[in-house]
N, CA, C and O atoms as a printed pandas DataFrame, in Angstrom:
     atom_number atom_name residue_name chain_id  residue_number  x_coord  y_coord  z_coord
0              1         N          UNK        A               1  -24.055  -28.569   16.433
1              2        CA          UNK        A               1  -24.069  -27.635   15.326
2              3         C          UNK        A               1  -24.407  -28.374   14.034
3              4         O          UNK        A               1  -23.852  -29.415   13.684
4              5         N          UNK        A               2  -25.692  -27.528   13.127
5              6        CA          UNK        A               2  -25.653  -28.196   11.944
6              7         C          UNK        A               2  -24.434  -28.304   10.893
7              8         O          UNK        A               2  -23.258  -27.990   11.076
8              9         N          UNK        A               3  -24.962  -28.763    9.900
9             10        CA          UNK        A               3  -23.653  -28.671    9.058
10            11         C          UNK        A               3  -24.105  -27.084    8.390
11            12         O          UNK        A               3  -23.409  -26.126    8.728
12            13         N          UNK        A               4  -24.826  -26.945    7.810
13            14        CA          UNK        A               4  -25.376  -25.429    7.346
14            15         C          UNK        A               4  -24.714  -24.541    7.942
15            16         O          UNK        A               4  -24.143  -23.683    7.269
16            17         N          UNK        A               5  -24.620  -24.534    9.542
17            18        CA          UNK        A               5  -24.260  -23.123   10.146
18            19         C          UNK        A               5  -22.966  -23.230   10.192
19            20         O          UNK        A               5  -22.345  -22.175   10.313
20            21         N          UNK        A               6  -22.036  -24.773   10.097
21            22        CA          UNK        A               6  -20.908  -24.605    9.849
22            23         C          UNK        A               6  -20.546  -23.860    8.703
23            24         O          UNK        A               6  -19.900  -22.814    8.758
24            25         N          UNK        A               7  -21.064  -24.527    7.396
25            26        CA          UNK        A               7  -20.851  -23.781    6.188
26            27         C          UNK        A               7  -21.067  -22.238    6.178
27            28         O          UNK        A               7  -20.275  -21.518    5.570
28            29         N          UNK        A               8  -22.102  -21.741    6.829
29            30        CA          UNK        A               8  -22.128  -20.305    7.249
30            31         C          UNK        A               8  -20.909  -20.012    7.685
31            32         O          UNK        A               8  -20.169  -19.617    6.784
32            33         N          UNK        A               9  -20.381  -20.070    8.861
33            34        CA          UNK        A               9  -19.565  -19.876    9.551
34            35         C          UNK        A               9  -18.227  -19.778    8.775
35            36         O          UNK        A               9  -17.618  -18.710    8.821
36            37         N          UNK        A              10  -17.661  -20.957    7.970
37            38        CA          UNK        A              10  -16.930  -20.893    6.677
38            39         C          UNK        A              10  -16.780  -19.698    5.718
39            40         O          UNK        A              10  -15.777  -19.109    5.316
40            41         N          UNK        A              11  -18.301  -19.499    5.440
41            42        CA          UNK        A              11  -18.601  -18.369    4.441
42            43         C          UNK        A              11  -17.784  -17.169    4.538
43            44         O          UNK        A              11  -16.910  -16.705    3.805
44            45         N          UNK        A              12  -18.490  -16.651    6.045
45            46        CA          UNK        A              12  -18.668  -15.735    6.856
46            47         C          UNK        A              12  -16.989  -15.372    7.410
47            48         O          UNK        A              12  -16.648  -14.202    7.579
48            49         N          UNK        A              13  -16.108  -16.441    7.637
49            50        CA          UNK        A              13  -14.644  -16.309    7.275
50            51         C          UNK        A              13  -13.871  -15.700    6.413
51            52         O          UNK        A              13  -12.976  -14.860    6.515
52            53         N          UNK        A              14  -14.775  -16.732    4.820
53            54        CA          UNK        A              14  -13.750  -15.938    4.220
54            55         C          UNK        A              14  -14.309  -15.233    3.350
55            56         O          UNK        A              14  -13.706  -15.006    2.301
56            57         N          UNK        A              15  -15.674  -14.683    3.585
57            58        CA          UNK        A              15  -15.780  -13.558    3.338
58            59         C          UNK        A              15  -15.330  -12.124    3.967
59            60         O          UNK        A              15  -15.452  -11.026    3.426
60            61         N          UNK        A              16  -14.763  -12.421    5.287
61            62        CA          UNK        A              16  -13.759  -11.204    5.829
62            63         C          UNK        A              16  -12.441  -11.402    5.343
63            64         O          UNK        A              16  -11.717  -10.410    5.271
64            65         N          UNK        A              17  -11.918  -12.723    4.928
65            66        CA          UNK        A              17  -10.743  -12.412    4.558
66            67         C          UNK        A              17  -10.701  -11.510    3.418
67            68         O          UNK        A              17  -10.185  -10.445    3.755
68            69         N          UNK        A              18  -11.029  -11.535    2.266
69            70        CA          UNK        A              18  -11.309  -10.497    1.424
70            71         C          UNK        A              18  -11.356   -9.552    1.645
71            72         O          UNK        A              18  -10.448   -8.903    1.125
72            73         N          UNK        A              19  -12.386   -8.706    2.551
73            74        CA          UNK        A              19  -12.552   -7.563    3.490
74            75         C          UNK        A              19  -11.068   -6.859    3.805
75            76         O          UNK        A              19  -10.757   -5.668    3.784
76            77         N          UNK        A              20  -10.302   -8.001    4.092
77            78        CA          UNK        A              20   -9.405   -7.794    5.184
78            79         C          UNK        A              20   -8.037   -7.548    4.171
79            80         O          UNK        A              20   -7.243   -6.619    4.321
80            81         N          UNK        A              21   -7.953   -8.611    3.096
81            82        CA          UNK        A              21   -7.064   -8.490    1.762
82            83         C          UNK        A              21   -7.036   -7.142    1.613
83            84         O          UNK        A              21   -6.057   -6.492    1.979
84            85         N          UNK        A              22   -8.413   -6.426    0.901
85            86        CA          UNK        A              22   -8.569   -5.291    0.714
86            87         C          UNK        A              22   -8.419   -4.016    1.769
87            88         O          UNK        A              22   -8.192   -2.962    1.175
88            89         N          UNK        A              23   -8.479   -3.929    2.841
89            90        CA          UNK        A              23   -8.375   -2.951    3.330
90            91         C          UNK        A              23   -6.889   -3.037    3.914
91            92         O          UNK        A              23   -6.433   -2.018    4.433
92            93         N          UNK        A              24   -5.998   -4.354    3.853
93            94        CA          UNK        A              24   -4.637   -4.098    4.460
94            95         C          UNK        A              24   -4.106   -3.635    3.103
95            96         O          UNK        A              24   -3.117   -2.903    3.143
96            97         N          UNK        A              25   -4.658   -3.976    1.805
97            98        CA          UNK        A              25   -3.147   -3.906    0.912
98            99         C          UNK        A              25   -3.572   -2.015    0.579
99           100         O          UNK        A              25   -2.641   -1.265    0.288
100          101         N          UNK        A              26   -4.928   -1.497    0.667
101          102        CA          UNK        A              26   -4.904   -0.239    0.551
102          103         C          UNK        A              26   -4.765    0.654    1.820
103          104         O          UNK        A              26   -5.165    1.805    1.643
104          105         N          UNK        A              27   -4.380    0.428    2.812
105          106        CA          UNK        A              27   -3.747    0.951    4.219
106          107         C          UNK        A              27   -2.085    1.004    3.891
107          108         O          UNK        A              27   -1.431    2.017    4.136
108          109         N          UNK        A              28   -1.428   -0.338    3.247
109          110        CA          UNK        A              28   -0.112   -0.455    3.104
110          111         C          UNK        A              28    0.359    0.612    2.121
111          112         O          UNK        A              28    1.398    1.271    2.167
112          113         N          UNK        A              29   -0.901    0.652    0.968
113          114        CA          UNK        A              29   -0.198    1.577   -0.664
114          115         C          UNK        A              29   -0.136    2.768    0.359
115          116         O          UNK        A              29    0.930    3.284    0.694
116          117         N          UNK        A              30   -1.453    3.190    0.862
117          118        CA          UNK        A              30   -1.324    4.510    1.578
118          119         C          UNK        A              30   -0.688    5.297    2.123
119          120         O          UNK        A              30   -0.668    6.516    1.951
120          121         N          UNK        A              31    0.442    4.055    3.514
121          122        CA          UNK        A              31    1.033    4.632    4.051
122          123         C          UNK        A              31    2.555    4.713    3.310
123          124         O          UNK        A              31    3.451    5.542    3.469
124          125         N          UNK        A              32    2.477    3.396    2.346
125          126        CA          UNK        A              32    3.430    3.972    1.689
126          127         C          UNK        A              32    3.974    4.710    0.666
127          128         O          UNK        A              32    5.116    4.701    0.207
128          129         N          UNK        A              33    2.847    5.454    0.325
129          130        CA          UNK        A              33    3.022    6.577   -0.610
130          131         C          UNK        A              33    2.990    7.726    0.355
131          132         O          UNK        A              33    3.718    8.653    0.000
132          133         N          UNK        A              34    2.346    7.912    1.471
133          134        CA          UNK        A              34    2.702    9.320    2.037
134          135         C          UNK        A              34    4.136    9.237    2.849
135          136         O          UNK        A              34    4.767   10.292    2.907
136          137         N          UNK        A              35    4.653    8.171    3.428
137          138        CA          UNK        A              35    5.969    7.861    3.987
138          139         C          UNK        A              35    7.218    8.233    2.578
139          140         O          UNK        A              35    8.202    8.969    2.650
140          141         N          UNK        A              36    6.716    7.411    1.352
141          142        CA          UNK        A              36    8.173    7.782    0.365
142          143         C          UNK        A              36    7.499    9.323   -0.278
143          144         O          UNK        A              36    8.056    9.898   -1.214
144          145         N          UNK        A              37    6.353    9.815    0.319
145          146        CA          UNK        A              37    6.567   11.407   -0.212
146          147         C          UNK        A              37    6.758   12.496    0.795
147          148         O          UNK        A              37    6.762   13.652    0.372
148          149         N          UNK        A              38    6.908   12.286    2.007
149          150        CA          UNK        A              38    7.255   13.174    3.186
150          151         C          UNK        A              38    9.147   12.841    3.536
151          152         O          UNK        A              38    9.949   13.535    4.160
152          153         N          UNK        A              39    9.335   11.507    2.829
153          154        CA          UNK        A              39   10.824   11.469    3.378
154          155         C          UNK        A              39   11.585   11.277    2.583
155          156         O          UNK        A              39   12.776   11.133    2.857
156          157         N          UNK        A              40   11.116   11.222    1.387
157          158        CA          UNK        A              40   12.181   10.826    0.501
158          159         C          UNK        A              40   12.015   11.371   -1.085
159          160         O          UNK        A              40   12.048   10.894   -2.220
160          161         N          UNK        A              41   11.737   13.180   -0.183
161          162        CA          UNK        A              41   11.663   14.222   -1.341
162          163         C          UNK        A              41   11.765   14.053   -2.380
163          164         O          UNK        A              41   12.777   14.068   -3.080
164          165         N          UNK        A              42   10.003   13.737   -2.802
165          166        CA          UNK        A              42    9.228   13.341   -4.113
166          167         C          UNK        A              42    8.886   12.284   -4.371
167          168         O          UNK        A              42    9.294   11.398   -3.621
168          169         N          UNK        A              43    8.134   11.951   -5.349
169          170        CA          UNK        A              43    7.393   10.739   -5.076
170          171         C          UNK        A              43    8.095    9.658   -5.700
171          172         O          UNK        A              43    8.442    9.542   -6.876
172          173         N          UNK        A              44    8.270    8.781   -4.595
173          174        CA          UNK        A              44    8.671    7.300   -5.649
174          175         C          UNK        A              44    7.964    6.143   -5.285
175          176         O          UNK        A              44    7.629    5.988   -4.110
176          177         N          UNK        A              45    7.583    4.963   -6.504
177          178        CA          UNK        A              45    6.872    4.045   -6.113
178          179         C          UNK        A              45    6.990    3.105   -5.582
179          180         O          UNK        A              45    6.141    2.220   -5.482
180          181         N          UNK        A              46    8.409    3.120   -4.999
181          182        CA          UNK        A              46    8.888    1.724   -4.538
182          183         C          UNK        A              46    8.056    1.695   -2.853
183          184         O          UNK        A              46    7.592    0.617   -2.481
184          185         N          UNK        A              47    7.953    2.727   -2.089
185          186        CA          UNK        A              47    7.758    2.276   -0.789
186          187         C          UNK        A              47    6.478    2.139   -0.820
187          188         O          UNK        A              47    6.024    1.583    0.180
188          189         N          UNK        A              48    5.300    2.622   -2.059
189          190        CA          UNK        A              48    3.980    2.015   -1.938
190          191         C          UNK        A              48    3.932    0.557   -2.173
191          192         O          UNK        A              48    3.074   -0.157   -1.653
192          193         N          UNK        A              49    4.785    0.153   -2.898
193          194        CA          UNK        A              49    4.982   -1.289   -3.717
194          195         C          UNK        A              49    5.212   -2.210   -2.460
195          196         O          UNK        A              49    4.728   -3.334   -2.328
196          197         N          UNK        A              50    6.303   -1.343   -1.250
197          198        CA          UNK        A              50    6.735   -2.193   -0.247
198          199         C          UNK        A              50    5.422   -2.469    0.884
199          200         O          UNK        A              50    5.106   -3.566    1.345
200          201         N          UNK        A              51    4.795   -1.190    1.167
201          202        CA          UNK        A              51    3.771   -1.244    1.182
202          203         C          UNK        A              51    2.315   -2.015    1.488
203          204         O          UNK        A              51    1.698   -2.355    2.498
204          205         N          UNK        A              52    2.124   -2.095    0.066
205          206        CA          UNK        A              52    1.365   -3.060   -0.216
206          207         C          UNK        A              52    1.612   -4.631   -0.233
207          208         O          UNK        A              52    0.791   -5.545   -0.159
208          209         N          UNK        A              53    2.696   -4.658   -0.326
209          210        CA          UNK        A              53    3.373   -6.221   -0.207
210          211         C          UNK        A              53    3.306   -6.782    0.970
211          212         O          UNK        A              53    3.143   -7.986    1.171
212          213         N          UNK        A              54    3.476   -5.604    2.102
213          214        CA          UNK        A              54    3.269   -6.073    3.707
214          215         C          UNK        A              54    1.822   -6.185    3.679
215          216         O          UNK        A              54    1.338   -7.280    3.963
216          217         N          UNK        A              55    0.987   -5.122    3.352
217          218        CA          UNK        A              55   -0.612   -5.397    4.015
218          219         C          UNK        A              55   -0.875   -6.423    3.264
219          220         O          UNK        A              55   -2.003   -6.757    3.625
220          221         N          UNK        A              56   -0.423   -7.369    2.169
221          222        CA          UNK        A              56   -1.054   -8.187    1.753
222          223         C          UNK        A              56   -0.068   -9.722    2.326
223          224         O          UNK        A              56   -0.436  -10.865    2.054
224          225         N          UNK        A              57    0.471   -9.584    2.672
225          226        CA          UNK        A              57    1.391  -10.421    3.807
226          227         C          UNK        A              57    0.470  -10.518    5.026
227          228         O          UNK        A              57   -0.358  -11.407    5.224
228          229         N          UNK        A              58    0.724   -9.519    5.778
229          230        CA          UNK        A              58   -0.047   -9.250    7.095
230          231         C          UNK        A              58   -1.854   -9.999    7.021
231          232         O          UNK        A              58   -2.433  -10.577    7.940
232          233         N          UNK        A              59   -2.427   -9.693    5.488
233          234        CA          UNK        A              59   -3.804  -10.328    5.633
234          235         C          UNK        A              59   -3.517  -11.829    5.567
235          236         O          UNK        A              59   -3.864  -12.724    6.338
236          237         N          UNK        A              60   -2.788  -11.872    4.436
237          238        CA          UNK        A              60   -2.702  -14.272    4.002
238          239         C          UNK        A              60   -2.405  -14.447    5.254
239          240         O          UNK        A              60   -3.197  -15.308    5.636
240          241         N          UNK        A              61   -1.617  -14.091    6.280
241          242        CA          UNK        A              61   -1.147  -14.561    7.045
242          243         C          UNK        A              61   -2.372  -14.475    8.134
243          244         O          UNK        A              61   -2.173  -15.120    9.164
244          245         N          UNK        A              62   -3.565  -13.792    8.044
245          246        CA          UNK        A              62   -4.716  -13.675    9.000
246          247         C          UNK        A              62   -5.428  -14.642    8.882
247          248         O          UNK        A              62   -5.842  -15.493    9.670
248          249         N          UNK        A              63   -5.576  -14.409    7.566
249          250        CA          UNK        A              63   -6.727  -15.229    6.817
250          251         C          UNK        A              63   -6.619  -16.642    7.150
251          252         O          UNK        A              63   -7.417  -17.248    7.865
252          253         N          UNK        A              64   -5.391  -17.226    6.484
253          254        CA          UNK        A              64   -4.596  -18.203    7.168
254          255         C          UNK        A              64   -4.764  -18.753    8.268
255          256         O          UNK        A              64   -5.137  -19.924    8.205
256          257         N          UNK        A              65   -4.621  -18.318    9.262
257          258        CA          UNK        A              65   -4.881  -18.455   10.612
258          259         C          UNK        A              65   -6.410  -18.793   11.037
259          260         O          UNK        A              65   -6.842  -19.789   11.618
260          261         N          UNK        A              66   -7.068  -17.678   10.576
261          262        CA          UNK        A              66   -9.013  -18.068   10.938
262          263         C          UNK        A              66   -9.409  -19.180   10.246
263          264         O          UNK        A              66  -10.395  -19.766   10.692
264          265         N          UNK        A              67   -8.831  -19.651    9.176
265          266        CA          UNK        A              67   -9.460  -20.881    8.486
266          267         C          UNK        A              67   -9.248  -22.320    9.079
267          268         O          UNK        A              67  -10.017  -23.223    9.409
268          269         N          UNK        A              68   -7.772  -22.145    9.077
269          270        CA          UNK        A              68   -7.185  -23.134    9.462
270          271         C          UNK        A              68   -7.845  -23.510   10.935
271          272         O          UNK        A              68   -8.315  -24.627   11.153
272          273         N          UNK        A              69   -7.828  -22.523   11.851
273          274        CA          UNK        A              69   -8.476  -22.623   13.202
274          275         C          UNK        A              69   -9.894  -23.064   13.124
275          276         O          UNK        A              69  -10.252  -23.396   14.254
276          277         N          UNK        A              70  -10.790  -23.195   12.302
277          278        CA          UNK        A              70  -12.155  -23.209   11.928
278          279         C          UNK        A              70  -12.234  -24.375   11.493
279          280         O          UNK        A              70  -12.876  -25.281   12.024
280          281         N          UNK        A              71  -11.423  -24.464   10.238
281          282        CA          UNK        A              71  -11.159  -26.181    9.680
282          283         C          UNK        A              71  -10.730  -27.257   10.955
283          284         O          UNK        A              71  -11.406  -28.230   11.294
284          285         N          UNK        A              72   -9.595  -26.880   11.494
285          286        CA          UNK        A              72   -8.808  -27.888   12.235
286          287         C          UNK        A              72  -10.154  -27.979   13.637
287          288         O          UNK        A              72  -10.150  -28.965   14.373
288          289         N          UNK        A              73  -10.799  -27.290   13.760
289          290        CA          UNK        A              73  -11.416  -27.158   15.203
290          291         C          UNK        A              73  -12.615  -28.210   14.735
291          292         O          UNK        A              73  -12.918  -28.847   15.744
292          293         N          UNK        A              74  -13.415  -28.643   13.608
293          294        CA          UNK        A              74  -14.589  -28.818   12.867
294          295         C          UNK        A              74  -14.840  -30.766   13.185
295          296         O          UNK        A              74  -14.063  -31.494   12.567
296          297         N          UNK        A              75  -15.507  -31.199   13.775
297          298        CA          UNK        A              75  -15.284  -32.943   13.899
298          299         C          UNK        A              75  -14.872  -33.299   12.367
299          300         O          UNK        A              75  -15.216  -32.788   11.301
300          301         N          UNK        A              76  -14.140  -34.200   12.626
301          302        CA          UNK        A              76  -13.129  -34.585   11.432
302          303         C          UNK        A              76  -14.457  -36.293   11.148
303          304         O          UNK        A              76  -14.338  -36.919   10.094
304          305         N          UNK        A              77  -15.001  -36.524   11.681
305          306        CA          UNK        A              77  -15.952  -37.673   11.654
306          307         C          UNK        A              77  -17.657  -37.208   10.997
307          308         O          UNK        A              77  -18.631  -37.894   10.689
308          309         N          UNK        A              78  -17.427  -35.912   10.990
309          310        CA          UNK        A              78  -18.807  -35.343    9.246
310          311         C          UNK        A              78  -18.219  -35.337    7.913
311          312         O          UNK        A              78  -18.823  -35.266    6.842
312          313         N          UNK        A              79  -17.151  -35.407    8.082
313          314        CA          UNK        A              79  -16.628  -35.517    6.282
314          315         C          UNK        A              79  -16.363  -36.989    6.049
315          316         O          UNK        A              79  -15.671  -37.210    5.055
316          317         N          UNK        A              80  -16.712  -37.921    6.661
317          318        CA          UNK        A              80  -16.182  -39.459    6.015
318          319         C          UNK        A              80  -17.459  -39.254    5.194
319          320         O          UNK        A              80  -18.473  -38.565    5.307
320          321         N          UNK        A              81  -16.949  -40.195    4.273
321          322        CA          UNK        A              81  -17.949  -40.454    3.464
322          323         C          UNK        A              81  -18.207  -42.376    3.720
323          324         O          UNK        A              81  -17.356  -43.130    4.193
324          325         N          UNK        A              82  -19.118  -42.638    3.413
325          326        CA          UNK        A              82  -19.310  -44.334    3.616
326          327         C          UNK        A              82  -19.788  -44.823    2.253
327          328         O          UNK        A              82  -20.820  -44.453    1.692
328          329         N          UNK        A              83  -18.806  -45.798    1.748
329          330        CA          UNK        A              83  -19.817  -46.275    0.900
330          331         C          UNK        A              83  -21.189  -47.576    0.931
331          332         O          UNK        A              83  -21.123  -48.339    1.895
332          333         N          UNK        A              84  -21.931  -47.724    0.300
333          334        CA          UNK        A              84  -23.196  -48.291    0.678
334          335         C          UNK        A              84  -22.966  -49.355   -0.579
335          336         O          UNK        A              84  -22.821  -49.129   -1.781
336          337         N          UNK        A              85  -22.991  -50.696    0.218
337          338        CA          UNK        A              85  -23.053  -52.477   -0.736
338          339         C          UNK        A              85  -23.964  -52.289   -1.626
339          340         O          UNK        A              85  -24.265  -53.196   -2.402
């Protein structure tokens, strides 16, 4: 593998993590604004707040995971650097 398509590959990571930031923490507000307005007659903001705190938990903790697996997997012998006499 070149180094390029690694860096792709990198990109291409965490450019879903973002993806993924965004669509858990607005899945979390979601469900928790229709959960604290179906059960807890009228609206309050705390269970969107709780919410969103999980889907954005649930993503670092993804994100987290694909990088690290990508980094740690990557030959550790293309990043030396050498210096030259």
């Amino acid at each position: 593998m070149s180094t390029h398509e690694d860096g792709r590959d990198f990109e291409d990571r965490y450019t879903a993590c973002f993806v993924d930031f965004g669509m858990k923490i607005c899945t979390g507000l979601l469900i928790g604004s229709l959960l604290g307005g179906f059960f807890l007659r009228g609206y309050k903001k705390w269970p969107m707040y709780i919410g969103g705190g999980l889907g954005f938990g649930i993503a670092y903790s993804n994100c987290e995971n694909s990088l690290n697996n990508f980094l740690l997997a990557t030959d550790p012998k293309v990043c030396v650097i050498k210096k030259t006499p």
